[in-house]
C-alpha positions, 0 to 999 in steps of 0.5 A: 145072407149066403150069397152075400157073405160069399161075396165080401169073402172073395173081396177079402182075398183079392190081391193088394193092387185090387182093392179101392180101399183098406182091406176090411173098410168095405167087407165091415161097411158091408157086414153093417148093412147086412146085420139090421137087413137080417134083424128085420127078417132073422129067418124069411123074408116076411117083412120090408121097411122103406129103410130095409129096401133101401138098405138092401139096395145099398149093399148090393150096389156097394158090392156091385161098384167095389168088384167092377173097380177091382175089374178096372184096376185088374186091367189096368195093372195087365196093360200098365205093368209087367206081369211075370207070374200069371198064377195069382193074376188068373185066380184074381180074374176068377174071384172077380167074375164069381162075386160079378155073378153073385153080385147081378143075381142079387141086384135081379132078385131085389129089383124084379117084381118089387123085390123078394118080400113083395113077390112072396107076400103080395097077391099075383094080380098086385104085384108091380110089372116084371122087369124079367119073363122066365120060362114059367110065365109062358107054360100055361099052354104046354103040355099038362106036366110042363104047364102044372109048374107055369106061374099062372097054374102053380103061382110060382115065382121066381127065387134066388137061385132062379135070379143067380142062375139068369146070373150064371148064364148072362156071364157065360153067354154074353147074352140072355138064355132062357129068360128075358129081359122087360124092363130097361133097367133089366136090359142096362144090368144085363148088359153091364154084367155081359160086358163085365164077363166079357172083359174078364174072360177075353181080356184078362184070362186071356192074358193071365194064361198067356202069362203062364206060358 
């Protein structure tokens, strides 16, 4: 809920020209996706409906496509007009690539192993294939403080913050680190949000910052 909630806030303080929509349509279609998600599950995530995955599915899509449009209006507003003051341009760069971040973190979380509730509350051996290996799927065989925290010896699995930070890396790398991705849908996500990154980091920081000189 965080997570998201931070996101549609970095939506709400974009620039004019970087909205697809009235200001507050898509933050309020957003926050109305999120309110039964949340009446489902108040405190953990326990339960899922097939109504609630959908659901869940929707938001973070709707999310993804509204930050990759203002990516797209972001350059098209540096190759088609003249930008004199680079300030807001370069804070505008920086929002988009933050919500982009959070926005694959959440579509990792809800997509892998059959989602957050299933991973939780499913036995090991019923859990649907991984679409990513982290680094504890492999530790079994290390040494004795390494492999006491492996998957298979400690049945650990993967929360949010472990999906934000493939997320952070992916963004910043252009490319996986530590944790692989399986599955195609994993491979297609990842290199959206490489290719996302990169834009704004080559192209349009570049650009905001030459502005600035």
């Amino acid at each position: 809920m965080i997570a998201t909630l931070v996101a549609i806030l970095l939506y709400l303080v974009l620039p004019e020209r970087l909205l697809v929509a009235p200001r507050f349509v898509l933050p309020a279609l957003e926050v109305l996706l999120l309110i039964p998600l949340i009446a489902v599950n108040p405190r953990r995530l326990t339960r899922q409906t097939h109504v609630s995955r959908v659901l869940s599915l929707t938001l973070v899509a709707l999310i993804g496509a509204s930050n990759l449009s203002a990516l797209g209006l972001l350059i098209h507003a540096l190759v088609s007009t003249g930008i004199k003051d680079g300030v807001p341009l370069l804070v505008a760069a920086l929002q988009v690539w933050a919500t982009d971040i959070i926005v694959f973190g959440l579509a990792f979380w809800e997509l892998d192993r059959g989602g957050p509730v299933v991973r939780s509350q499913a036995p090991r051996a019923e859990l649907p294939l991984a679409d990513f290996r982290f680094p504890q799927d492999e530790n079994d065989d290390a040494v004795e403080e390494v492999a006491d925290g492996a998957s298979r010896s400690s049945d650990w699995v993967p929360v949010l913050m472990d999906y934000l930070y493939v997320s952070v890396t992916n963004s910043t790398a252009f490319s996986p680190t530590d944790t692989m991705p399986l599955s195609t849908r994993a491979k297609v996500l990842m290199s959206v949000e490489s290719i996302a990154a990169l834009l704004t980091s080559l192209l349009v920081i570049a650009r905001a910052v030459s502005v600035l000189h």
